[in-house]
KEMI-614214 format. One record per residue (C-alpha): y, z, x; residue number from 1; residue in one letter. Coordinates in nm, 3 decimals. Each point is the difference from the previous one (the first is absolute). Layout:
REM KEMI-614214
y Y z Z x X nr NUM rest A
...
REM end
This chain:
REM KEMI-614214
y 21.131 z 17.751 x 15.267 nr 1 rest X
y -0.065 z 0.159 x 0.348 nr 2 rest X
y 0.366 z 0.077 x 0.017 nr 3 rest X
y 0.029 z 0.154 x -0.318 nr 4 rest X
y -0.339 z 0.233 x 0.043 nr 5 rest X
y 0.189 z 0.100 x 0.362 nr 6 rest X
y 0.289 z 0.078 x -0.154 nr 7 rest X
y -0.209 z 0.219 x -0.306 nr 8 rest X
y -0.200 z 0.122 x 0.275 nr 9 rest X
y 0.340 z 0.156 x 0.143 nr 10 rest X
y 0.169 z 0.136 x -0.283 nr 11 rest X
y -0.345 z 0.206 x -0.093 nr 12 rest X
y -0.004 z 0.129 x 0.394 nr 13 rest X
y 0.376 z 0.102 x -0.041 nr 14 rest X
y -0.051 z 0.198 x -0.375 nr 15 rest X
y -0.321 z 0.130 x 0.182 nr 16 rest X
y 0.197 z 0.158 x 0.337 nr 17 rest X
y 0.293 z 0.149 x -0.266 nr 18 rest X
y -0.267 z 0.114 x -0.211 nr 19 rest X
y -0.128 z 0.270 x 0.245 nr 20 rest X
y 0.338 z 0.078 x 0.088 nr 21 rest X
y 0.137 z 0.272 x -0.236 nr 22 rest X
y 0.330 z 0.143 x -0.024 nr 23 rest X
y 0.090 z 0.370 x 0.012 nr 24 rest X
y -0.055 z 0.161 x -0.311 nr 25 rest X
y 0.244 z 0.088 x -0.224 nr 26 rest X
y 0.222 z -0.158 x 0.240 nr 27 rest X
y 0.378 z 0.147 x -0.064 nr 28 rest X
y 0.259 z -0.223 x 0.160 nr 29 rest X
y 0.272 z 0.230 x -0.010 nr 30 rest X
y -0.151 z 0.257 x 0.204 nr 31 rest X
y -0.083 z -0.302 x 0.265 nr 32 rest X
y 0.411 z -0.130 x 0.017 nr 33 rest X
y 0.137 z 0.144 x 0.322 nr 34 rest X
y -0.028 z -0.045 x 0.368 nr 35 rest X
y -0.337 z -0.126 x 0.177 nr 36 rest X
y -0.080 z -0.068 x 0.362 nr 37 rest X
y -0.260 z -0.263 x 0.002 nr 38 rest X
y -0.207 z 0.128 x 0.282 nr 39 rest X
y -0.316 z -0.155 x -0.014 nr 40 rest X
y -0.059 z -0.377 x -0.027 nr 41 rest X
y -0.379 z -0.201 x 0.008 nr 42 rest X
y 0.024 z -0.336 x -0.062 nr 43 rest X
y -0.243 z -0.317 x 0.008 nr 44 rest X
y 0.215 z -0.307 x 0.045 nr 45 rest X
y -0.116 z -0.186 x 0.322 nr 46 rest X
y 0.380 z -0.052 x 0.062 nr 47 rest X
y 0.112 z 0.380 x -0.023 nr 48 rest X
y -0.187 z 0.037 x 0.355 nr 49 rest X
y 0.263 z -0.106 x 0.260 nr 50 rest X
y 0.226 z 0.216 x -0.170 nr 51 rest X
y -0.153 z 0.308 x -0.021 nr 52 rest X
y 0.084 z 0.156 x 0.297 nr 53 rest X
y 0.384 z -0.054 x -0.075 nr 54 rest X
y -0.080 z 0.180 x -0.361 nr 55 rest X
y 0.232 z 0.338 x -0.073 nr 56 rest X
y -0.067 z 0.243 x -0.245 nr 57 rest X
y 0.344 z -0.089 x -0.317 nr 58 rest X
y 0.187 z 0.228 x -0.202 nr 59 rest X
y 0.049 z -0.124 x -0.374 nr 60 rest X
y 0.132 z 0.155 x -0.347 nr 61 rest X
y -0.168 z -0.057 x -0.329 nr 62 rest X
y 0.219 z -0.023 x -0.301 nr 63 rest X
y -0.165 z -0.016 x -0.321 nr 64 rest X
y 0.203 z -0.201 x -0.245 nr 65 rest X
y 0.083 z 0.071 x -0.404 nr 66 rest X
y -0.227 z -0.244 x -0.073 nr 67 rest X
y -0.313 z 0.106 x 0.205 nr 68 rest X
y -0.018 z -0.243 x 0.283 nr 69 rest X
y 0.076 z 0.129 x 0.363 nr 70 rest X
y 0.231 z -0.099 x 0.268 nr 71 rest X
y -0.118 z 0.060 x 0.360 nr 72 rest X
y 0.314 z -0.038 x 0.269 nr 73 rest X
y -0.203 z 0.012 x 0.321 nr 74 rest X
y 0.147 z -0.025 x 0.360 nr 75 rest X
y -0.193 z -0.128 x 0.262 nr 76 rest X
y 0.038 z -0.030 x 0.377 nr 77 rest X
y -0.023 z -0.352 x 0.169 nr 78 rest X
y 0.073 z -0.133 x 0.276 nr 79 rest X
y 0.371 z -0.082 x -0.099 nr 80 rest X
y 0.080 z 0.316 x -0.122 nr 81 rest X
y -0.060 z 0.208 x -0.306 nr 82 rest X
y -0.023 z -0.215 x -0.329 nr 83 rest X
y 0.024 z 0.077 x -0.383 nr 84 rest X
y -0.210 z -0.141 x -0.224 nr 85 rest X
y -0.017 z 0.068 x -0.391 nr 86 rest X
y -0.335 z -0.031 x -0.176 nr 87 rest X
y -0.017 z 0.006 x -0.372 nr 88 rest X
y -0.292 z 0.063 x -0.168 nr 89 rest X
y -0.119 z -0.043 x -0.365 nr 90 rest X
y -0.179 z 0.263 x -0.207 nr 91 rest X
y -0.366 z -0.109 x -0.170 nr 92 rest X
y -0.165 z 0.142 x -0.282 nr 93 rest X
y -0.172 z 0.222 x 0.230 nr 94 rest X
y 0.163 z 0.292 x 0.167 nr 95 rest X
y 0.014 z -0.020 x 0.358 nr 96 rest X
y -0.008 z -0.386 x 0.025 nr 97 rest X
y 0.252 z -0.246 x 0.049 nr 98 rest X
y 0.087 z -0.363 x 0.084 nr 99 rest X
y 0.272 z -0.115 x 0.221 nr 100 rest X
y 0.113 z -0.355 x 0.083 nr 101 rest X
y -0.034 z -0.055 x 0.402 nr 102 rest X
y 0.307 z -0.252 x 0.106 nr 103 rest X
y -0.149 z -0.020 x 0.350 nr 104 rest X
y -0.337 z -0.140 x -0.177 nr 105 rest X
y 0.155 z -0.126 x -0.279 nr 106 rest X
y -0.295 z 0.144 x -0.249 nr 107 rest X
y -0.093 z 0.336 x -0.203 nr 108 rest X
y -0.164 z 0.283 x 0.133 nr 109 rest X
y -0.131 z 0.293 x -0.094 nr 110 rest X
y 0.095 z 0.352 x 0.128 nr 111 rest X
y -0.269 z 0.340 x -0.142 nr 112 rest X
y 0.111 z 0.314 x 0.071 nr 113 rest X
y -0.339 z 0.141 x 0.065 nr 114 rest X
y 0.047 z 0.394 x 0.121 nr 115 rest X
y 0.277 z 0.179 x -0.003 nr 116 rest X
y 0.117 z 0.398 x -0.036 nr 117 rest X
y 0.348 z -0.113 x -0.003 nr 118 rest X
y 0.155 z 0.276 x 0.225 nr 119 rest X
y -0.204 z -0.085 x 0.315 nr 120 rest X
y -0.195 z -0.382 x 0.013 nr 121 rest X
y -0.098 z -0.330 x -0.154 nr 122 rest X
y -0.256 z -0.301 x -0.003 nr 123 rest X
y 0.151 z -0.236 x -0.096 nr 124 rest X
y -0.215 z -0.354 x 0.013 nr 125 rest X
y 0.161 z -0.358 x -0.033 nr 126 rest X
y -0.225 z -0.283 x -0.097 nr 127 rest X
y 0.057 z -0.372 x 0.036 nr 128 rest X
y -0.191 z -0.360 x -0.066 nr 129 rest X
y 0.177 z -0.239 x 0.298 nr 130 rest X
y -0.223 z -0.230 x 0.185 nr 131 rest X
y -0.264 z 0.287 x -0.010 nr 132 rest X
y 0.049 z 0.357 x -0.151 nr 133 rest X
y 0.203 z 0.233 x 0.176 nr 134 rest X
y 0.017 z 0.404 x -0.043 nr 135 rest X
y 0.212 z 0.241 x 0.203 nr 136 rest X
y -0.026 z 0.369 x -0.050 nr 137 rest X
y 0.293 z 0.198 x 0.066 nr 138 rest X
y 0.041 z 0.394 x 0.016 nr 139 rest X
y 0.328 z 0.163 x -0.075 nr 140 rest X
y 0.151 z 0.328 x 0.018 nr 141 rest X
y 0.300 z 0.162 x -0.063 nr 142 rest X
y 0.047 z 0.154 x 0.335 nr 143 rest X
y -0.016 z -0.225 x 0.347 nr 144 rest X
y -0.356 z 0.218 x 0.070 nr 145 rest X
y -0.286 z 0.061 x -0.163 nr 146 rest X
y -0.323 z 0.249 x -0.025 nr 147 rest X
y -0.249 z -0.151 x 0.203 nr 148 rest X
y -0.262 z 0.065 x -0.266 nr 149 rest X
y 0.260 z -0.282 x -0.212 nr 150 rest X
y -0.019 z -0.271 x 0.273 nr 151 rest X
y -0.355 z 0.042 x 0.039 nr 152 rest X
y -0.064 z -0.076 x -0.363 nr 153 rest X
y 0.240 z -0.288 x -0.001 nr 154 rest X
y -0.226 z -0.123 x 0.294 nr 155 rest X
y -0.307 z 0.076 x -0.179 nr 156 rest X
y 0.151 z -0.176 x -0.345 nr 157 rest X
y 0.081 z -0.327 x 0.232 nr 158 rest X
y -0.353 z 0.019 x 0.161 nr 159 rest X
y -0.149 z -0.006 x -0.375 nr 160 rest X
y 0.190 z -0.335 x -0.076 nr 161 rest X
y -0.126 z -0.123 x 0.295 nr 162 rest X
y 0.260 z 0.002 x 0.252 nr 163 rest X
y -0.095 z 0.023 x 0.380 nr 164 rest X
y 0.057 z 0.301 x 0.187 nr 165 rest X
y 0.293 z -0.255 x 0.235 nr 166 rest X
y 0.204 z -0.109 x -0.349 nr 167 rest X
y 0.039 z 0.403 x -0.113 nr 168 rest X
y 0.358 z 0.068 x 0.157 nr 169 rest X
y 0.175 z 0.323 x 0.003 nr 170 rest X
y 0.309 z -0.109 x 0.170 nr 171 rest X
y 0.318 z 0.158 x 0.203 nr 172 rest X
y 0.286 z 0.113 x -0.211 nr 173 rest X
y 0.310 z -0.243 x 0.035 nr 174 rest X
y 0.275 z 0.096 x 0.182 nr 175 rest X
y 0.341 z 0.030 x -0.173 nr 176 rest X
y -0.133 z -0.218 x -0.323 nr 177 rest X
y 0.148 z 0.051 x -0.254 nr 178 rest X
y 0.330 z 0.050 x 0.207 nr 179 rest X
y 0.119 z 0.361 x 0.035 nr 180 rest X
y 0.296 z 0.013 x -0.203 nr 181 rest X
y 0.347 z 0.019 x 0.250 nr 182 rest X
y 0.096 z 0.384 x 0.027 nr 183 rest X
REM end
């Protein structure tokens, strides 16, 4: 019985956190397809720490499909070189919001485009239930820089959802990642 009030207990904190959480309004996923540089990162797993000072800022494309979910082709610098990862993502019945299937955690999450102008930045949030709950923030733009007045409100957004000042990253840009293509 214990169990099963824990695990209630759980599922109302969880509806609770994406509750409060809203996603841009009238969210239009065409105008978001394109190129982003995801430039800011804050991000509360315990584990994410020893990491974070190898962390560089990725270059992805969005690609709306016919059917209204989105593909995200990211590229990310590690340690081994620069790596391609495809994440596909399935629309909700609310604009802005969207589910994906993590491999590396082998559950659903959920991914709210919070803020965006579309020619300039996002917020984008991620939520998870794994162990604990887990959120990461991250702020996107279409160029490699940004408007200060833009980083300071992704800090300020990450502050609000409780993120110390030490887990709000605005990283180095990669270099070469994606590849330059040979001339």
């Amino acid at each position: 019985m214990r169990n099963r009030m824990a695990s209630v207990a759980m599922v109302m904190c969880m509806m609770m956190v994406q509750a409060d959480v809203r996603p841009q309004g009238d969210f239009n996923a065409q105008k978001f397809a394109g190129k982003w540089y995801r430039l800011g990162l804050a991000y509360d797993a315990p584990s994410f720490a020893p990491y974070k000072e190898r962390l560089k800022a990725s270059m992805g494309i969005v690609t709306v499909l016919p059917n209204g979910n989105v593909n995200l082709t990211m590229w990310d610098a590690t340690p081994t070189g620069c790596r391609t990862k495809l994440y596909q993502y399935e629309r909700t019945n609310v604009p802005g919001q969207f589910t994906y299937f993590s491999t590396r955690h082998n559950m659903v999450k959920d991914i709210t485009v919070v803020e965006t102008n579309y020619s300039e930045y996002a917020l984008v949030l991620k939520h998870r239930v794994f162990n604990r709950e887990y959120t990461q923030v991250a702020l996107y733009g279409r160029s490699p820089t940004l408007k200060q007045a833009i980083i300071n409100k992704f800090k300020s957004f990450s502050s609000s959802r409780g993120f110390p000042k030490e887990s709000i990253l605005t990283p180095p840009l990669a270099d070469n990642c994606p590849p330059s293509p040979e001339p």
